[in-house]
C-alpha positions as CSV (number, residue, x, y, z in Angstrom):
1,X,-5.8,14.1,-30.6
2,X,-6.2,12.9,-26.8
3,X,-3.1,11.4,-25.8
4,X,-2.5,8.0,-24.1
5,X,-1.2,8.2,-20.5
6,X,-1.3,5.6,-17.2
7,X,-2.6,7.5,-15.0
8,X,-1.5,10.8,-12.8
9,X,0.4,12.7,-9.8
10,X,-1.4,14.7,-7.5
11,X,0.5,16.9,-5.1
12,X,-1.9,18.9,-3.0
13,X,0.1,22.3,-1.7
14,X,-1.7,23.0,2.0
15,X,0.0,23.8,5.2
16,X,-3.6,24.3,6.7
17,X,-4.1,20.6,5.8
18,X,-0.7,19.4,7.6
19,X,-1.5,21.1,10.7
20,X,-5.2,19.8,10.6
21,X,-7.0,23.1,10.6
22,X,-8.1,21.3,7.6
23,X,-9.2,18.0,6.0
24,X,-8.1,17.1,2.7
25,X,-11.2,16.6,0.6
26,X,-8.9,16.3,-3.0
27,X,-7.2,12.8,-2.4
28,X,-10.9,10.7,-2.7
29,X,-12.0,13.3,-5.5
30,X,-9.6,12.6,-7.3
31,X,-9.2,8.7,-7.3
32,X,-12.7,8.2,-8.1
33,X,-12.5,10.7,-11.3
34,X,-9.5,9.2,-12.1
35,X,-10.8,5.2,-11.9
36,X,-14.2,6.2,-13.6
37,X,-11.7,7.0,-17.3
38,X,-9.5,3.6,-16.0
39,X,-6.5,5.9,-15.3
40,X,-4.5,5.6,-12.2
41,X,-3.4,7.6,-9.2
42,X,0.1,7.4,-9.6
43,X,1.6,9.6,-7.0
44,X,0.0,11.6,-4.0
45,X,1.3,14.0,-1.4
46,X,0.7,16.8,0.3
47,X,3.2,19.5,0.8
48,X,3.4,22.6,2.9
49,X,3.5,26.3,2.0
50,X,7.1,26.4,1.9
51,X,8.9,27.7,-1.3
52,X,12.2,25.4,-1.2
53,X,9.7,22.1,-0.7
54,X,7.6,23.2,-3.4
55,X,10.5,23.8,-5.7
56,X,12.1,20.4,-4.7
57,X,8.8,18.5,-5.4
58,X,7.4,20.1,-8.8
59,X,11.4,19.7,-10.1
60,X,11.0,15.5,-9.0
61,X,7.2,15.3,-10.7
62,X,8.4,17.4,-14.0
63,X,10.8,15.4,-14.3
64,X,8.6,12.0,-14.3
65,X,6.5,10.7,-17.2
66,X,3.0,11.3,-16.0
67,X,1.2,14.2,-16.0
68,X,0.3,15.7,-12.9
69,X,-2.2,17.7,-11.1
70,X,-1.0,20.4,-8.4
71,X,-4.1,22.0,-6.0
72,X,-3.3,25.0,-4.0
73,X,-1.3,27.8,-3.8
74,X,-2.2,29.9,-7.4
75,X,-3.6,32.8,-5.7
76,X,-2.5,36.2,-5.3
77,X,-2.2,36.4,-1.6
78,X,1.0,36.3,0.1
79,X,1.4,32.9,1.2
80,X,0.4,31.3,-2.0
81,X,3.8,30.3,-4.0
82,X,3.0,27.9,-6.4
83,X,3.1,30.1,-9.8
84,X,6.0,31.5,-8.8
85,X,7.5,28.3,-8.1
86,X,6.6,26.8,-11.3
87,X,8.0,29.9,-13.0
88,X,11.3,28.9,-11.0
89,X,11.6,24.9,-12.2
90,X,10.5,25.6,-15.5
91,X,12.8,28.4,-16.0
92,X,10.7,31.1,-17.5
93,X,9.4,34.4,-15.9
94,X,6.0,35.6,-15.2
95,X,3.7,37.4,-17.1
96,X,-0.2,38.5,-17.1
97,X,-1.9,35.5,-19.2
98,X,-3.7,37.6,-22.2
99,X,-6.3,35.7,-22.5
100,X,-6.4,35.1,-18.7
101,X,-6.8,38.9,-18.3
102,X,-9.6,39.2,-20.7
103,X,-11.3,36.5,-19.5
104,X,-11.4,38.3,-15.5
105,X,-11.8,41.9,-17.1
106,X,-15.1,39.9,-18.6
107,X,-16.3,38.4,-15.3
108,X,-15.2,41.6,-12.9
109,X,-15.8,44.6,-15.0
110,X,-14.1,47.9,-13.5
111,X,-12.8,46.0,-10.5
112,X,-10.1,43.6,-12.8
113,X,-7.8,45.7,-11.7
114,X,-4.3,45.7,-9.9
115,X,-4.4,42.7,-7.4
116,X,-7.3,40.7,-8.8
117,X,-4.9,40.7,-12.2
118,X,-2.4,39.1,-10.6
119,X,-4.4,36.3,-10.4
120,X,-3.5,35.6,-14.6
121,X,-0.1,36.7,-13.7
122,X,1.2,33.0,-14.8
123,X,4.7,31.1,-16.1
124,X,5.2,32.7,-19.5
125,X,4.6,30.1,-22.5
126,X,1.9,28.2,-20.2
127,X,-2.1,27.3,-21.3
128,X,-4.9,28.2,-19.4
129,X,-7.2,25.3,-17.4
130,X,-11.0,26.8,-17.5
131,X,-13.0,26.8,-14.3
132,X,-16.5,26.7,-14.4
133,X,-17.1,27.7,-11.0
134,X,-15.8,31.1,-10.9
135,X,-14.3,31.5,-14.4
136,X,-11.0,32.3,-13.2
137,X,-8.9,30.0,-14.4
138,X,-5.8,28.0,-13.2
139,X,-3.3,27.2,-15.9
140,X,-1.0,24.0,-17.3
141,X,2.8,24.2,-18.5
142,X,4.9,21.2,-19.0
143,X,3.3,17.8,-17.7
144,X,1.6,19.6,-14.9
145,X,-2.0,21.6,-14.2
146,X,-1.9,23.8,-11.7
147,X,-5.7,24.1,-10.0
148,X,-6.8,26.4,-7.0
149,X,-7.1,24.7,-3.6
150,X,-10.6,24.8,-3.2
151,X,-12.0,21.4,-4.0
152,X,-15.3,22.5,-5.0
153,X,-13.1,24.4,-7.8
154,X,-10.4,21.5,-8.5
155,X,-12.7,18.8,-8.9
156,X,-14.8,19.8,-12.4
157,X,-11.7,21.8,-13.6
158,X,-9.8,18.2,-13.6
159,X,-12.3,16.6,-15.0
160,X,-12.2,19.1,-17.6
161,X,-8.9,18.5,-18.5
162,X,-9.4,14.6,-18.2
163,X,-12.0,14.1,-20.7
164,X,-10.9,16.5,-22.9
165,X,-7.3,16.1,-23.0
166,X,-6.7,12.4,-22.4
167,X,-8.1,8.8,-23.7
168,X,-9.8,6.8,-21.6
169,X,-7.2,3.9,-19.8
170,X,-7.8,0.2,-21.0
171,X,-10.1,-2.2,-19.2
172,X,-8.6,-3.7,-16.5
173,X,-9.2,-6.9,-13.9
174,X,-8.1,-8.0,-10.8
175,X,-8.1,-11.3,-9.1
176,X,-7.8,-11.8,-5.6
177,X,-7.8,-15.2,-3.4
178,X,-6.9,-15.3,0.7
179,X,-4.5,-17.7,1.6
180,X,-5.8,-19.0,5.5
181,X,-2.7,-19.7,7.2
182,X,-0.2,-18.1,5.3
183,X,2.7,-15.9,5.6
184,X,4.2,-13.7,3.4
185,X,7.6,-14.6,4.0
186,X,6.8,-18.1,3.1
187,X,5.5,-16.7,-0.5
188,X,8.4,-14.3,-1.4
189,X,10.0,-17.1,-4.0
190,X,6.5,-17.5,-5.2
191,X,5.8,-14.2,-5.9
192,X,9.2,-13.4,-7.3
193,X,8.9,-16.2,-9.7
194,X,5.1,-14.5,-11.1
195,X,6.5,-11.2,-11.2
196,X,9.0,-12.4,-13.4
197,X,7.4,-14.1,-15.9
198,X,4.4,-11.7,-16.0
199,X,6.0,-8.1,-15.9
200,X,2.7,-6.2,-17.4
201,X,0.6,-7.5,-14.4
202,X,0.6,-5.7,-10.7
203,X,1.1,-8.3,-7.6
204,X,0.1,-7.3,-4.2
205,X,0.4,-8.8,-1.3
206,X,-2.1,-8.0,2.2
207,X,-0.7,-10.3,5.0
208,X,-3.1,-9.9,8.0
209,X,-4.0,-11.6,10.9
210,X,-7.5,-13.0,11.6
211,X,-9.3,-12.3,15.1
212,X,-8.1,-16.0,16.1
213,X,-4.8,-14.7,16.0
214,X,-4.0,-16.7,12.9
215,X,-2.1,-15.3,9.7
216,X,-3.4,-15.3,6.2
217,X,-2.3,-13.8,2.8
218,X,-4.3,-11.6,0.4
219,X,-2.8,-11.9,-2.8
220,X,-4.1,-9.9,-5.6
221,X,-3.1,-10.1,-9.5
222,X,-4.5,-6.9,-11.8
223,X,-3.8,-5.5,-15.2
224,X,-5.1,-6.2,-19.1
225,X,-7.7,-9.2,-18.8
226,X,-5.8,-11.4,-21.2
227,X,-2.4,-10.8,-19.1
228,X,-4.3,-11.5,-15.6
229,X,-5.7,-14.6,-17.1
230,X,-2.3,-16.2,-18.0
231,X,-0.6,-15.2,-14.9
232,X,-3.6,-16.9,-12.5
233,X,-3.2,-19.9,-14.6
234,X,0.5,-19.8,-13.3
235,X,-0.4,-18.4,-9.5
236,X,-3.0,-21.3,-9.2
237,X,-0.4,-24.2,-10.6
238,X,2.2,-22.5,-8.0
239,X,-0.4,-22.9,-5.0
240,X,-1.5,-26.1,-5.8
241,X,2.5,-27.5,-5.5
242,X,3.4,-25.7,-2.4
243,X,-0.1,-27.3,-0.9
244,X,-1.0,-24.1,-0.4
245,X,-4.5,-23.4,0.5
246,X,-6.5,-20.8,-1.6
247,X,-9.9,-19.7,-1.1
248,X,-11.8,-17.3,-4.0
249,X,-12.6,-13.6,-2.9
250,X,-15.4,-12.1,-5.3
């Protein structure tokens, strides 16, 4: 049975990516998997290779509702940290994943030995994630899959555990009108009132200027089309009695 979530964490574990020797390539992988099964990017950051951070950060996102992907840092090499860190929150040990072991003494032969082992040497009572690209795989415990860093890698194992694991999210719709003129300060009792009365639908606000130098107001409702349809009724009536002009953006 696939089970019913809002969408996921993703916490991307590269120091080579904070000291731009690198460019993050998971971020925009990962929010367009994610919106093609209607689920949402909940949460994204990107931590360095530093044991205590790590530790801090996978305690936090164990600790939260959503699942949660985590790229980087499962190798065997020795600045990768990230199964023994998970070990550490989770409170188990490590051990060499059985099935994880036969599955590289399949794909390496004579040479699964030693160092390339410890590549299966995983948190004791976790599951394995398959990888298509290599075979060797990364491996879930708790609410979180842990995926190598390499994008080309992370990117179909993901998906894997997307459309395997988890329903697809329910059909959303936004609606989104520019108020010419506007500021958002002028709006906050507005908006307060909407958010109250329609808790199941997201409200966001874009205030901008214009190359005139004028202000205007993007304001955006999304979330179930019924829901969205009941709370524009109300953000329309709102508009029209604070004279508020409102123009459509498709």
């Amino acid at each position: 049975m696939k089970l019913k979530v809002r969408g996921f964490g993703l916490i991307i574990i590269s120091s080579e990516v904070l000291c731009a020797r690198r460019q993050d390539a998971h971020f925009a992988t990962f929010q367009r998997m994610l919106m093609n099964h209607r689920l949402k990017l909940v949460y994204s950051m990107i931590l360095p290779d530093e044991p205590v951070v790590i530790d801090a950060q996978l305690a936090w996102a164990m600790a939260r509702p959503e699942p949660f992907f985590c790229c980087g840092g499962i190798g065997n090499t020795p600045d990768d940290y990230t199964r023994q860190c998970v070990a550490r929150v989770a409170g188990v040990g490590l051990e060499l994943h059985p099935e994880g072991v036969r599955i590289l003494k399949e794909r390496f032969g004579d040479r699964a030995t030693g160092d390339r082992l410890k590549m299966v040497e995983f948190p004791i009572g976790c599951e394995l994630v398959p990888n298509p690209y290599n075979r060797v795989p990364g491996f879930s415990i708790r609410n979180g899959y842990f995926l190598p860093g390499f994008p080309e890698m992370a990117a179909p194992m993901s998906r894997w555990v997307v459309e395997n694991l988890y329903e697809i999210g329910d059909e959303e719709t936004r609606w989104t009108v520019m108020l010419p003129g506007a500021r958002e300060a002028d709006l906050t009792n507005l908006m307060e009132r909407i958010v109250a009365a329609h808790p199941d639908v997201s409200l966001s606000s874009l205030p901008m200027f214009t190359t005139a130098g004028t202000t205007q107001v993007e304001l955006s409702l999304s979330g179930r089309p019924d829901l969205v349809k009941e709370a524009v009724v109300d953000m329309q009536r709102e508009l029209e009695s604070a004279r508020i002009r409102s123009e459509p953006i498709t």
